[in-house]
FILUMGU-656147 format. One record per residue (C-alpha): residue in three letters; y, z, x. Coordinates in Angstrom, 2 decimals. Layout:
N
r | v | w | u
ALA | Y | Z | X
...
! end
This chain:
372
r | v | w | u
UNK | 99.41 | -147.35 | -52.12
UNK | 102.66 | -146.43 | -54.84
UNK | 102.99 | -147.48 | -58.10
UNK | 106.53 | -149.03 | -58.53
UNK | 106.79 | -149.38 | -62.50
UNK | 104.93 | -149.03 | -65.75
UNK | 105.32 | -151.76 | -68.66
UNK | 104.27 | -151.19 | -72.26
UNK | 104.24 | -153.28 | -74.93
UNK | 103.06 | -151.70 | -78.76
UNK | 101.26 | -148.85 | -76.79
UNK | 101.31 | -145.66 | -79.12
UNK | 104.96 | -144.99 | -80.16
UNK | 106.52 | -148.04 | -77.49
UNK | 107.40 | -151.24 | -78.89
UNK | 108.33 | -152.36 | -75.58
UNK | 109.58 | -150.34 | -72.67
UNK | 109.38 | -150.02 | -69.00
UNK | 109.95 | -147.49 | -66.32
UNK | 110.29 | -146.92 | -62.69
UNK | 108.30 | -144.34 | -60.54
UNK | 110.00 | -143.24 | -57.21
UNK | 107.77 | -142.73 | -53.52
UNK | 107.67 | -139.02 | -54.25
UNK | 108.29 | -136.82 | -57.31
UNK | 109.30 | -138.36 | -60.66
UNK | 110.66 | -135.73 | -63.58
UNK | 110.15 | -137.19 | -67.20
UNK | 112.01 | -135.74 | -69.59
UNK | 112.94 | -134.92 | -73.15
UNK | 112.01 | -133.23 | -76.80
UNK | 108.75 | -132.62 | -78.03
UNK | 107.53 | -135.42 | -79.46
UNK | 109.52 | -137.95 | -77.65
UNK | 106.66 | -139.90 | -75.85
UNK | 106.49 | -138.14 | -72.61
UNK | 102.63 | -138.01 | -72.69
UNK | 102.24 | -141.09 | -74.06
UNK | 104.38 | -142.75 | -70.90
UNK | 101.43 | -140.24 | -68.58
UNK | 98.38 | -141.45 | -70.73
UNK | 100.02 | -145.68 | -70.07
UNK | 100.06 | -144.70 | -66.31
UNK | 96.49 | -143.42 | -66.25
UNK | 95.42 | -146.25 | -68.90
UNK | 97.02 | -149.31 | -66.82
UNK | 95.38 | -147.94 | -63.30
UNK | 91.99 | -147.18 | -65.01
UNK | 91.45 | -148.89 | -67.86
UNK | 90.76 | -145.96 | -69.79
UNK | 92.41 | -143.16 | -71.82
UNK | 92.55 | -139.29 | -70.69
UNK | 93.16 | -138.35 | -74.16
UNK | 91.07 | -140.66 | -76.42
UNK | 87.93 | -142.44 | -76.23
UNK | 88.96 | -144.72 | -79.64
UNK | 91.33 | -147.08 | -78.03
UNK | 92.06 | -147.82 | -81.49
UNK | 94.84 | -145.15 | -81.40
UNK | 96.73 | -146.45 | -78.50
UNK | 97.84 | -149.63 | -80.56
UNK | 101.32 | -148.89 | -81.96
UNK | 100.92 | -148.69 | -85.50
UNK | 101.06 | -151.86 | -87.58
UNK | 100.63 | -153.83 | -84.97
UNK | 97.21 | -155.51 | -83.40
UNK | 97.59 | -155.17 | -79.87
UNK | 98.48 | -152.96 | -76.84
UNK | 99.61 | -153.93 | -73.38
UNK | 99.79 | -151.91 | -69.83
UNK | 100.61 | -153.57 | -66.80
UNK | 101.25 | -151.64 | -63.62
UNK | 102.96 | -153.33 | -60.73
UNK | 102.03 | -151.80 | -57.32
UNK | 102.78 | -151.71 | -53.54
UNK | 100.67 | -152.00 | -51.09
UNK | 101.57 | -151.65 | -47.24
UNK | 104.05 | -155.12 | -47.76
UNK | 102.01 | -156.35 | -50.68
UNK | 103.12 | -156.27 | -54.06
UNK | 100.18 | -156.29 | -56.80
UNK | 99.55 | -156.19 | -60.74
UNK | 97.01 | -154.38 | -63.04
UNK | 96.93 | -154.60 | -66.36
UNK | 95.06 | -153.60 | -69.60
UNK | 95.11 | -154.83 | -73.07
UNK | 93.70 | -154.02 | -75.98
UNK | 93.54 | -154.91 | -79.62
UNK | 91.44 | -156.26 | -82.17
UNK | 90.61 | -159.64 | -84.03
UNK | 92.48 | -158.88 | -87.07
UNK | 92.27 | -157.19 | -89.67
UNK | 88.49 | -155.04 | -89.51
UNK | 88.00 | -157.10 | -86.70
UNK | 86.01 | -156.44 | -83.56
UNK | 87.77 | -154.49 | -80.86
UNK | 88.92 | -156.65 | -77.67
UNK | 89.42 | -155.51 | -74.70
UNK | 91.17 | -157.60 | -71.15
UNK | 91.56 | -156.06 | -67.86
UNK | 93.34 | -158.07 | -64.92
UNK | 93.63 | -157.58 | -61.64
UNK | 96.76 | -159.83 | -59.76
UNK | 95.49 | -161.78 | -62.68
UNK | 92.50 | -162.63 | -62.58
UNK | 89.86 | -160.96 | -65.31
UNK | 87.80 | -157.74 | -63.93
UNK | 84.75 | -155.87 | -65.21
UNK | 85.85 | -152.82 | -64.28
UNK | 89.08 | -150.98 | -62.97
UNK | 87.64 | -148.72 | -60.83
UNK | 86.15 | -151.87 | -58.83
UNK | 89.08 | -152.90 | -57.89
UNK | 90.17 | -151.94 | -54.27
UNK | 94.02 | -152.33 | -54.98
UNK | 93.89 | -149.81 | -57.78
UNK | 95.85 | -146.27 | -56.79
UNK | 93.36 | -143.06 | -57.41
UNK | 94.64 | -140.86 | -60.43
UNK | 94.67 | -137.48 | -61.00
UNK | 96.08 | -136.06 | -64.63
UNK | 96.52 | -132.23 | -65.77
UNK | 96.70 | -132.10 | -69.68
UNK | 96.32 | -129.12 | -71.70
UNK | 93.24 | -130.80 | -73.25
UNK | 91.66 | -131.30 | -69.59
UNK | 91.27 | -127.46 | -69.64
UNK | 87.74 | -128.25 | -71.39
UNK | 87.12 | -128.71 | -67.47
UNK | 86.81 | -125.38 | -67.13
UNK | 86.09 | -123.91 | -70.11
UNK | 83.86 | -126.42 | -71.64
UNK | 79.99 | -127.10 | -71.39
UNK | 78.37 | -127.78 | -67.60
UNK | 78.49 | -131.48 | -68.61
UNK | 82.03 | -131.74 | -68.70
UNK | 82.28 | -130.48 | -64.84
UNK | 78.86 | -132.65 | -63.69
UNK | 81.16 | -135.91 | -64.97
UNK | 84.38 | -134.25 | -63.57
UNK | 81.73 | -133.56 | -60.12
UNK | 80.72 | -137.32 | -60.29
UNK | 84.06 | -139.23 | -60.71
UNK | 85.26 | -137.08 | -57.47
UNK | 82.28 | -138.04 | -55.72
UNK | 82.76 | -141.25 | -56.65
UNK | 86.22 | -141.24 | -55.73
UNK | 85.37 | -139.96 | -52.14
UNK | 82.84 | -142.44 | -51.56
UNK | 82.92 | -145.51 | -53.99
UNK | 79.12 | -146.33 | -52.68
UNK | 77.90 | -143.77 | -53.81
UNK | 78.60 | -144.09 | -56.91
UNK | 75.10 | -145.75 | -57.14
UNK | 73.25 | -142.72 | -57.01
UNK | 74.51 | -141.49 | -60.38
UNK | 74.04 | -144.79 | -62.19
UNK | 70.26 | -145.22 | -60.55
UNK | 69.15 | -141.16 | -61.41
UNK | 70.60 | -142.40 | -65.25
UNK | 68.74 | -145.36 | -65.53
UNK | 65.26 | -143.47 | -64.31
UNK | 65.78 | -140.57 | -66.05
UNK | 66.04 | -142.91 | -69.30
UNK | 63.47 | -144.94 | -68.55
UNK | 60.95 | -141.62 | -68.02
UNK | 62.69 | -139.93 | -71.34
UNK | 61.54 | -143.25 | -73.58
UNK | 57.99 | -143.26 | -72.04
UNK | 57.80 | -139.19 | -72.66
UNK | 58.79 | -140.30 | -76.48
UNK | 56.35 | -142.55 | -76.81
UNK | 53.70 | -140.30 | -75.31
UNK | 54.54 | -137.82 | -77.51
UNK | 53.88 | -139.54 | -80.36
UNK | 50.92 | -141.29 | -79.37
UNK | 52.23 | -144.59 | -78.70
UNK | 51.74 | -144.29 | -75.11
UNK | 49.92 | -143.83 | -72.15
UNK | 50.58 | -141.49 | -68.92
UNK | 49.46 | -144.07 | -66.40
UNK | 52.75 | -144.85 | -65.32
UNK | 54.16 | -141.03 | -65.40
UNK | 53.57 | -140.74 | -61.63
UNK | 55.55 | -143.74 | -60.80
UNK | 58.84 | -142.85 | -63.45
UNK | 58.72 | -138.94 | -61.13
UNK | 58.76 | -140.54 | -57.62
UNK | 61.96 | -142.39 | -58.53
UNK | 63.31 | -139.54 | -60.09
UNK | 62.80 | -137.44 | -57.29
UNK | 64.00 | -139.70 | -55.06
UNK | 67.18 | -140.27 | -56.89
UNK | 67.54 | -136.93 | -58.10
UNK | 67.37 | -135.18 | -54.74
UNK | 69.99 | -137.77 | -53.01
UNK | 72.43 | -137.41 | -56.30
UNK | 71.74 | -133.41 | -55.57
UNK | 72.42 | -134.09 | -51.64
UNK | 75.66 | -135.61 | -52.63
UNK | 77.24 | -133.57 | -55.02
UNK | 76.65 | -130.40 | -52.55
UNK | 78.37 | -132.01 | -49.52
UNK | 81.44 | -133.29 | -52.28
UNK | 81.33 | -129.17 | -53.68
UNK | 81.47 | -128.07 | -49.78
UNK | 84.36 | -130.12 | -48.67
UNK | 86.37 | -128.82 | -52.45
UNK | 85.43 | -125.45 | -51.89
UNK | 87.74 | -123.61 | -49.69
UNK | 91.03 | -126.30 | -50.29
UNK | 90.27 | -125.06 | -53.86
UNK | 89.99 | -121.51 | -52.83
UNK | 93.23 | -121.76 | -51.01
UNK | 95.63 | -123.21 | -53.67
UNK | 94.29 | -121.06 | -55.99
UNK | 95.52 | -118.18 | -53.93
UNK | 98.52 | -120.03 | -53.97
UNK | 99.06 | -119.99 | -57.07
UNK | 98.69 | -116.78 | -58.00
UNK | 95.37 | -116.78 | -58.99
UNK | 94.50 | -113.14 | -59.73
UNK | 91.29 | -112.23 | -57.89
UNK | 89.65 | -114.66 | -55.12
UNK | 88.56 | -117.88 | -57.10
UNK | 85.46 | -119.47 | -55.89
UNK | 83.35 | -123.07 | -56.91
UNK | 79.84 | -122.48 | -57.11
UNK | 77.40 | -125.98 | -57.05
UNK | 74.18 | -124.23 | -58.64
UNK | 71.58 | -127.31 | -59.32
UNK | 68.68 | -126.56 | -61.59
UNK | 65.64 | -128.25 | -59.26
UNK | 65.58 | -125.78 | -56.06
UNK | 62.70 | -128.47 | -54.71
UNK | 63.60 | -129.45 | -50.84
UNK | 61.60 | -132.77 | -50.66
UNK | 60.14 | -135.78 | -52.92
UNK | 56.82 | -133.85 | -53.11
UNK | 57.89 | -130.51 | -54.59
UNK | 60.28 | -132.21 | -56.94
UNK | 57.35 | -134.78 | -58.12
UNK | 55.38 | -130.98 | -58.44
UNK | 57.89 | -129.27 | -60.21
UNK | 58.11 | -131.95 | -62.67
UNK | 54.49 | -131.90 | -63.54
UNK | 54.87 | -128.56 | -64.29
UNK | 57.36 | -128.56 | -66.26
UNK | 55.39 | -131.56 | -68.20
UNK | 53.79 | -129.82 | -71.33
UNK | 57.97 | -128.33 | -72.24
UNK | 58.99 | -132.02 | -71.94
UNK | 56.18 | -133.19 | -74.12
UNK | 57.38 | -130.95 | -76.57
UNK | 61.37 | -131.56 | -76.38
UNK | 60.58 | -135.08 | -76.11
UNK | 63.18 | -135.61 | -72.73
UNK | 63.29 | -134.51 | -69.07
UNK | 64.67 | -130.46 | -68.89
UNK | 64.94 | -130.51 | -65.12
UNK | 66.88 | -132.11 | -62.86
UNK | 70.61 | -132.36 | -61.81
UNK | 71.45 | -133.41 | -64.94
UNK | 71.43 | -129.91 | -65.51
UNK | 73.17 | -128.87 | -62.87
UNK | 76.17 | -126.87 | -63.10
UNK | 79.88 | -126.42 | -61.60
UNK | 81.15 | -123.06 | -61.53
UNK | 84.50 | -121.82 | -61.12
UNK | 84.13 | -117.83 | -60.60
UNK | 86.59 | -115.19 | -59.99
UNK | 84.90 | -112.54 | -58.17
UNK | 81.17 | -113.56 | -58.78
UNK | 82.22 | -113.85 | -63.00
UNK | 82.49 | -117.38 | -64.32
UNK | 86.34 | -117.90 | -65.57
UNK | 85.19 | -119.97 | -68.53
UNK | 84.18 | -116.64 | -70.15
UNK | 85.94 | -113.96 | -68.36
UNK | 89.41 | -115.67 | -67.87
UNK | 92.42 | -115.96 | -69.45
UNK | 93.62 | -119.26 | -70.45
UNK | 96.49 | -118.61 | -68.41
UNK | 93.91 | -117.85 | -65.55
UNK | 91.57 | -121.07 | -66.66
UNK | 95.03 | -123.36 | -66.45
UNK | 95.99 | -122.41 | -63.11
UNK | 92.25 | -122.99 | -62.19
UNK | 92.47 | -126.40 | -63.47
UNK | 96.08 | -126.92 | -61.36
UNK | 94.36 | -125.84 | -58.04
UNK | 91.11 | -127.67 | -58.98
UNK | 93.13 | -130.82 | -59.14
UNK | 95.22 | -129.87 | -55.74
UNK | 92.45 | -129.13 | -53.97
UNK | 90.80 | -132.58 | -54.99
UNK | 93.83 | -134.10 | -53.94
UNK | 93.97 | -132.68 | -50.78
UNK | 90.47 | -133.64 | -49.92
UNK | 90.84 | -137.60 | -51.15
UNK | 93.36 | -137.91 | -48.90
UNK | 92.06 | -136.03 | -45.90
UNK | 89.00 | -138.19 | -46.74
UNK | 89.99 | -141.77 | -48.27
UNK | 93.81 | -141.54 | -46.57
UNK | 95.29 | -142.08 | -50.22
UNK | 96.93 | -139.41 | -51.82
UNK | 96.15 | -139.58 | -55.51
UNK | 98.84 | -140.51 | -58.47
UNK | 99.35 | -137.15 | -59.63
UNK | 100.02 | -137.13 | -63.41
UNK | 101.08 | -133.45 | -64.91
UNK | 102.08 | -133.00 | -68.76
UNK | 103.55 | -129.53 | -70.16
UNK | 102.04 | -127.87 | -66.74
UNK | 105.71 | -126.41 | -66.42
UNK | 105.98 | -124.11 | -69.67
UNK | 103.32 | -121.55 | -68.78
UNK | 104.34 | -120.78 | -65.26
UNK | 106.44 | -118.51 | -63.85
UNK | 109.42 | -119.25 | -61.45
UNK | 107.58 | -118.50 | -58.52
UNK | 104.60 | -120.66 | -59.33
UNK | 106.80 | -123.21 | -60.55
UNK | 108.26 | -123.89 | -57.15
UNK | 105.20 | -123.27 | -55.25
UNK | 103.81 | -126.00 | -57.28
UNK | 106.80 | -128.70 | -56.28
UNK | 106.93 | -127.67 | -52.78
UNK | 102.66 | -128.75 | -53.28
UNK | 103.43 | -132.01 | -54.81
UNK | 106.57 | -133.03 | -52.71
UNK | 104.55 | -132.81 | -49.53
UNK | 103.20 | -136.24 | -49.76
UNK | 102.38 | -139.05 | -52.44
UNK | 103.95 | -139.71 | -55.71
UNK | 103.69 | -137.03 | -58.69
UNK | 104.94 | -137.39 | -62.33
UNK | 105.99 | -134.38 | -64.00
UNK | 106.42 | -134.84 | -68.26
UNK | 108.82 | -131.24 | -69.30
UNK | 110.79 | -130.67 | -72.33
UNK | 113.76 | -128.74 | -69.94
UNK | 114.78 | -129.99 | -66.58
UNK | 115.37 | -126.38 | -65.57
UNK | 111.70 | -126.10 | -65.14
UNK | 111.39 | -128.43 | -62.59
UNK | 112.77 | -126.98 | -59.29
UNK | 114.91 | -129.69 | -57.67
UNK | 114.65 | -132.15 | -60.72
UNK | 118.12 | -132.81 | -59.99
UNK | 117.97 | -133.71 | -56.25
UNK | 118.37 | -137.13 | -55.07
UNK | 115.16 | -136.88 | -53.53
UNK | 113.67 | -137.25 | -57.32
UNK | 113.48 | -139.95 | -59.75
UNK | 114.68 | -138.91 | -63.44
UNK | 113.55 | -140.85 | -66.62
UNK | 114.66 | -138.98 | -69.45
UNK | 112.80 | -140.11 | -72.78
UNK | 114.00 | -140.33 | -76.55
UNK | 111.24 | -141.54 | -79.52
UNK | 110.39 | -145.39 | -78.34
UNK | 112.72 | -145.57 | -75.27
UNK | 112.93 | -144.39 | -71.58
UNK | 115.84 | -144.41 | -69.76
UNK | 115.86 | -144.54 | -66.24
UNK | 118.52 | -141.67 | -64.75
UNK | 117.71 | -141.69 | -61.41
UNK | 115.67 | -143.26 | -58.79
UNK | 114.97 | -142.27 | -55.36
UNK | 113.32 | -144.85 | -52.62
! end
């Protein structure tokens, strides 16, 4: 699967533009401010219908105008297909509308699509990964899992719905508006879904762990960096996890919601048995996040055989020249990569012709190179 070209039409600061990717590494560059990472956040946009940087779509519709357009044009084996997104509103005030396509015809849901390429994207404001709550790394967890087995993806939605349907009935016995009669019932199906979800995540965790371990190393990573799955029910079988709830009854009368259960759970990224979101650097927590993001790469495609779109903006300026290369020589080993830098110097080899060059100016992209 490779993504031949990107068009935009009134997305953030584009009017209309379009650009090329090349079968390996492509360098996009130019100023600060030019619309490199709005030409990454299109590319993540038009292959999964939704932002990395923005959950009020709103704000990806060039200003003063209604509408914004993605369409991604893609190859795969000898077949050439089309995604695209678009979004806008009614008019004026009016009520958001939203239109994905797939070769055309209207889909639910990117992600549902089997054509679409998998995505991976480092952003300075993705290093909430892993410094940010446990919640942000359980939906980071579930989108891999997801990712490395799309029927899976089940689980998660299935645990959600129970757990919601048990937290409304705990409401409503809480303040006397209903009964416990059906309690019993709500816990077996959490249990049941809760313990698979819990099966799942560990075996995802197991097969990250050491490819994680091992780019971090690479990287520099001061210290051996470790991921730790620690998931708050420790019950091995429906019966203990149907006990441990009951016990833990009376607190969840009192909070009104369920306190136990993998939506607790935690991801931990540790450096030596300490947990980097506290005890690192952010230099430390950013190459974390790069070898995170490797690692999952390396795993999709030992697993799925498809080596993610790798999407990396201002990943460059912190790094050191050492790192810098031993990042390309990571990305140029297989699948395509996009790298957004204000200075080509950064980018070891951005000149070869081995790498595709788009070189950006305010509302324009202009395609310098492009290698097959």
């Amino acid at each position: 699967m490779r993504v031949l070209s990107v068009q935009l039409r009134d997305f953030r600061t584009y009017s209309r533009a379009e650009a090329a990717l090349g079968a390996g590494l492509t360098v996009v560059h130019g100023p600060n401010g030019a619309g490199k990472s709005n030409l990454l956040e299109a590319l993540y946009y038009g292959c999964t219908g939704r932002s990395p940087r923005t959950r009020n779509e709103r704000e990806l519709v060039r200003f003063g105008e209604q509408a914004a357009r993605v369409s991604v044009r893609l190859l795969d084996d000898a077949h050439e297909h089309e995604l695209s997104v678009a979004f806008g509103t009614t008019g004026d005030g009016g009520h958001p509308v939203k239109r994905m396509t797939a070769d055309g015809a209207p889909v639910e849901r990117m992600l549902d699509v089997e054509q679409r390429p998998l995505v991976s994207v480092f952003m300075p404001d993705r290093l909430e990964l892993v410094k940010g709550p446990p919640a942000v790394r359980r939906a980071h967890l579930d989108q891999l899992l997801a990712a490395i087995w799309p029927m899976r993806a089940e689980t998660r939605r299935r645990y959600s719905q129970v757990l919601a349907q048990r937290n409304a009935l705990l409401g409503r016995i809480r303040s006397g508006r209903g009964s416990d009669a059906t309690l019993a019932t709500w816990d077996r199906e959490l249990a049941v879904s809760a313990l698979e979800l819990r099966a799942h995540r560990a075996e995802a965790v197991a097969l990250l762990a050491e490819p994680f371990t091992q780019r971090a190393a690479a990287l520099g990573c001061s210290g051996e960096l470790a991921l730790e799955y620690r998931p708050r029910a420790r019950a091995v079988d429906e019966s203990e996890y149907m006990s441990e709830l009951s016990e833990r009854l009376p607190g969840d009368l009192e909070r009104g919601f369920t306190g136990y259960g993998p939506h607790r759970d935690e991801l931990a990224i540790v450096r030596d048995g300490r947990e980097l979101r506290v005890y690192g650097s952010q230099g430390e927590q950013r190459l974390a996040l790069l070898a995170l993001l490797l690692a999952e790469r390396s795993v999709l495609s030992t697993e799925r055989r498809r080596v993610p779109l790798m999407l990396l903006d201002d990943v460059m300026s912190e790094l050191d020249a050492e790192r810098r290369e031993l990042l390309v020589a990571e990305l140029r080993g297989g699948g395509q990569s996009v790298i957004a830098t204000t200075d080509l110097a950064h980018v070891p080899g951005a000149t070869d012709a081995a790498v595709t060059r788009l070189r950006v100016s305010p509302g324009a992209i202009l395609q310098e190179a492009i290698a097959a």
